[in-house]
MDTraj code that builds the backbone (N, CA, C; nanometers):
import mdtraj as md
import numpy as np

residues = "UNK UNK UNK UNK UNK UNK UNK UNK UNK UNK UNK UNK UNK UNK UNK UNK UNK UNK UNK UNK UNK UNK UNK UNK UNK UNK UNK UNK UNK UNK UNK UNK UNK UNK UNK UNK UNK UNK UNK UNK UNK UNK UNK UNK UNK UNK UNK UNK UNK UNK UNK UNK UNK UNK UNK UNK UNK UNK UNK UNK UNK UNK UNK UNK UNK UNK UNK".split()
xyz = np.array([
    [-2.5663, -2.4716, 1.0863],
    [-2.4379, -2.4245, 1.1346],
    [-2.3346, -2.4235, 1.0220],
    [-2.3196, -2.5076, 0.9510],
    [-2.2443, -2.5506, 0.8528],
    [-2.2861, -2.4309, 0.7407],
    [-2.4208, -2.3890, 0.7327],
    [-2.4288, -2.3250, 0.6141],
    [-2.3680, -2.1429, 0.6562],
    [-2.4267, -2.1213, 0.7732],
    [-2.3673, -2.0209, 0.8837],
    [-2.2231, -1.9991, 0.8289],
    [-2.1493, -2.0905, 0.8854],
    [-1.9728, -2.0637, 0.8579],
    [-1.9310, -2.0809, 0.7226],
    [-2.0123, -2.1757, 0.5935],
    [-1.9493, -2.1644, 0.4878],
    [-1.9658, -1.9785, 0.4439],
    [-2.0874, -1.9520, 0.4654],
    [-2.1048, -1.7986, 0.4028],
    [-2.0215, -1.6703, 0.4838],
    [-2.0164, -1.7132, 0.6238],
    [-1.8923, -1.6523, 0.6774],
    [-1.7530, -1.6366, 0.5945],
    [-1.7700, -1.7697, 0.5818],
    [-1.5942, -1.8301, 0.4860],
    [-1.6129, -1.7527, 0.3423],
    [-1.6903, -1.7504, 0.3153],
    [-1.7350, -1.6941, 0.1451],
    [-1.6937, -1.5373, 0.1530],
    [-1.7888, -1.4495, 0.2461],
    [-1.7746, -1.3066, 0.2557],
    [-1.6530, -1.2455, 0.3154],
    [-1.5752, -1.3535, 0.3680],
    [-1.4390, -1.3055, 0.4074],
    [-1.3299, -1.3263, 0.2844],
    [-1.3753, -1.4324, 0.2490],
    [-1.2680, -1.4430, 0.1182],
    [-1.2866, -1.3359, -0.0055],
    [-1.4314, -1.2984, -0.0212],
    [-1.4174, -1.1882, -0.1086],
    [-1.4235, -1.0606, -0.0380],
    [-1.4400, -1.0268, 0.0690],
    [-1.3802, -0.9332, 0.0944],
    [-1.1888, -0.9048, 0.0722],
    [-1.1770, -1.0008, 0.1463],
    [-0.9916, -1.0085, 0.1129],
    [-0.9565, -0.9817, -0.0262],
    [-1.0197, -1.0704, -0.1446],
    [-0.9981, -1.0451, -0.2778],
    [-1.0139, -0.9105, -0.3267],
    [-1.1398, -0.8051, -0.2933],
    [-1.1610, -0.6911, -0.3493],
    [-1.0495, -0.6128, -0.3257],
    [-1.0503, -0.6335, -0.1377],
    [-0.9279, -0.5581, -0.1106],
    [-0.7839, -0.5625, -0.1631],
    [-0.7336, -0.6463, -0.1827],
    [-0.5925, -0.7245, -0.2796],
    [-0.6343, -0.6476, -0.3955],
    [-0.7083, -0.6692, -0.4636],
    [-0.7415, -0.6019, -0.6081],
    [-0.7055, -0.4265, -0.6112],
    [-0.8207, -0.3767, -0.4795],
    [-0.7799, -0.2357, -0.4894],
    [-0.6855, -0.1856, -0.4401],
    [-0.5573, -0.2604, -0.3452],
    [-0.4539, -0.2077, -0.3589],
    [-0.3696, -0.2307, -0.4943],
    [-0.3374, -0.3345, -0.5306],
    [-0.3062, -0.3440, -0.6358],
    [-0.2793, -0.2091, -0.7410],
    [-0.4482, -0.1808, -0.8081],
    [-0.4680, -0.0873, -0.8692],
    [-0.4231, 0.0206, -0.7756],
    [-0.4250, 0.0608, -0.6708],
    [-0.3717, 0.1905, -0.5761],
    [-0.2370, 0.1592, -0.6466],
    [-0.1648, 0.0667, -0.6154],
    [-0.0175, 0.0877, -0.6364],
    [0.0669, 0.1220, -0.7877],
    [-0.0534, 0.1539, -0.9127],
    [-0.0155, 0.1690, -1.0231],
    [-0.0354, 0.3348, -1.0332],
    [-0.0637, 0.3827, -0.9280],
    [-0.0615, 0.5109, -0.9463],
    [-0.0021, 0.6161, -0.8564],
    [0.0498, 0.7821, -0.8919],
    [0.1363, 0.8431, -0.8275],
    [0.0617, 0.8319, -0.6930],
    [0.1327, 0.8248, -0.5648],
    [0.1161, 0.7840, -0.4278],
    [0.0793, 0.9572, -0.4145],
    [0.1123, 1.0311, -0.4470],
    [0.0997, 1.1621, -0.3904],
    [-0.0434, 1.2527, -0.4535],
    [-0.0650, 1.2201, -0.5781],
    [-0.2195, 1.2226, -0.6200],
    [-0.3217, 1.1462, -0.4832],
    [-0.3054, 1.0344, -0.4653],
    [-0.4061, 0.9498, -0.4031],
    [-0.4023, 0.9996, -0.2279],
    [-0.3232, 1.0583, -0.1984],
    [-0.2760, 1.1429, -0.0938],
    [-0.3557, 1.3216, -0.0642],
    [-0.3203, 1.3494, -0.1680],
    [-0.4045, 1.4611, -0.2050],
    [-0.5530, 1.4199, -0.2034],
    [-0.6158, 1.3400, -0.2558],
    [-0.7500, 1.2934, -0.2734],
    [-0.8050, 1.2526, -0.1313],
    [-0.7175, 1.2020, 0.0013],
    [-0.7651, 1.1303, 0.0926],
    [-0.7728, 1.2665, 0.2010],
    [-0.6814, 1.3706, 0.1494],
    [-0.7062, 1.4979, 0.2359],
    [-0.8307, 1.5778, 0.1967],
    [-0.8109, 1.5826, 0.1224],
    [-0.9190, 1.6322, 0.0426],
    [-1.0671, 1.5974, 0.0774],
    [-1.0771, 1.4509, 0.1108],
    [-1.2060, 1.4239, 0.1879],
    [-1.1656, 1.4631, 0.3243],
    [-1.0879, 1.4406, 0.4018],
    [-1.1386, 1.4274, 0.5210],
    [-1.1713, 1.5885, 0.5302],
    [-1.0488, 1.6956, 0.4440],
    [-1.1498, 1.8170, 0.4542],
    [-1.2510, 1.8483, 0.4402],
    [-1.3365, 1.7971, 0.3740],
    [-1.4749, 1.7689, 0.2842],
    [-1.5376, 1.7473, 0.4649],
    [-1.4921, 1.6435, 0.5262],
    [-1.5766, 1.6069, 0.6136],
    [-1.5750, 1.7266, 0.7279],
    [-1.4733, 1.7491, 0.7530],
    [-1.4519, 1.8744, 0.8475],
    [-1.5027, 1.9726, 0.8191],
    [-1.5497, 2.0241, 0.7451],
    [-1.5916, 2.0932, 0.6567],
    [-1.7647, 2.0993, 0.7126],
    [-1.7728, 1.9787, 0.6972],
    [-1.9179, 1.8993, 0.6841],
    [-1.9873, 1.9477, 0.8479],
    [-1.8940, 1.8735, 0.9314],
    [-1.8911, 1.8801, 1.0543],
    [-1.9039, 2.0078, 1.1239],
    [-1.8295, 2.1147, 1.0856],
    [-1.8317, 2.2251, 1.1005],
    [-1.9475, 2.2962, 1.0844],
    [-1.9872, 2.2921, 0.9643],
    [-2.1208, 2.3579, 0.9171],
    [-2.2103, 2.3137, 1.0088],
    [-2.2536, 2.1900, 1.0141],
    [-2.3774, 2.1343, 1.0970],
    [-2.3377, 2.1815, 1.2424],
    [-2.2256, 2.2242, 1.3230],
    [-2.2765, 2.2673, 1.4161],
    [-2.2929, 2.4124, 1.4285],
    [-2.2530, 2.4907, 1.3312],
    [-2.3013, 2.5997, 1.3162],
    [-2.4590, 2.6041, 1.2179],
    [-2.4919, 2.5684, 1.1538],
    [-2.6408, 2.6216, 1.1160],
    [-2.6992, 2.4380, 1.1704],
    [-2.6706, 2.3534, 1.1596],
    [-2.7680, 2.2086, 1.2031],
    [-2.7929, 2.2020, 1.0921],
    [-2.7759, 2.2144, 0.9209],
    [-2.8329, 2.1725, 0.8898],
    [-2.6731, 2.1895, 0.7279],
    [-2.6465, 2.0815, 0.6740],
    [-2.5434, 2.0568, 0.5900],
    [-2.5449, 1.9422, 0.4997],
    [-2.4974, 2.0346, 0.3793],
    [-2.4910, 1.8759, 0.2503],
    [-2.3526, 1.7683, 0.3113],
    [-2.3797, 1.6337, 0.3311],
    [-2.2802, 1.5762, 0.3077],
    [-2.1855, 1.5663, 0.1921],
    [-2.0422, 1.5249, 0.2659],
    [-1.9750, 1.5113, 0.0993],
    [-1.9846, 1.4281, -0.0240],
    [-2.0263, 1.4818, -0.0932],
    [-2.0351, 1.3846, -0.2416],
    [-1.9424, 1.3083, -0.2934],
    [-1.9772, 1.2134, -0.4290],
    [-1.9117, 1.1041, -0.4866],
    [-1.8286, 1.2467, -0.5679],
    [-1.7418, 1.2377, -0.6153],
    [-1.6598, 1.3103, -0.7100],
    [-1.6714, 1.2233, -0.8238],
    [-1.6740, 1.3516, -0.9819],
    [-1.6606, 1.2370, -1.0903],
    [-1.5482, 1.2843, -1.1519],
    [-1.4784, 1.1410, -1.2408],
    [-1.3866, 1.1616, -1.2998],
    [-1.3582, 1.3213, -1.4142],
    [-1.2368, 1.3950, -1.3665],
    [-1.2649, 1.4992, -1.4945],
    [-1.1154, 1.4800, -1.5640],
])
top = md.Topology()
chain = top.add_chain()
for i, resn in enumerate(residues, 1):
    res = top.add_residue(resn, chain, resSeq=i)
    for name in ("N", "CA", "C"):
        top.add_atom(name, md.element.get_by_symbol(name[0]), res)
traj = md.Trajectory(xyz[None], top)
């Protein structure tokens, strides 16, 4: 039981930490770039969604690389 809740206690605390971290870094950059980027997927997904119910058969959206 004890070992149960310490690793509970463990994966919550670094979850919390990553998250703290990546806002952080979010907040060093223009808010309206990172805005653009979050539309941008969900179009990606709509997109996605769309297709598959017209043919059933669609690439999901990809990782984007830095250009």
């Amino acid at each position: 039981m004890n070992k149960t809740l310490g690793c509970c206690c463990f994966l919550y605390n670094k979850t919390l930490n990553e998250r703290i971290e990546t806002y952080e870094l979010l907040k060093e950059v223009d808010a309206v770039v990172l805005q653009r980027a979050r539309r941008n997927l969900k179009s990606a997904y709509s997109n996605f969604y769309q297709s598959l119910k017209k043919s059933g058969n669609a690439g999901v959206p990809r990782y984007k690389a830095k250009q």
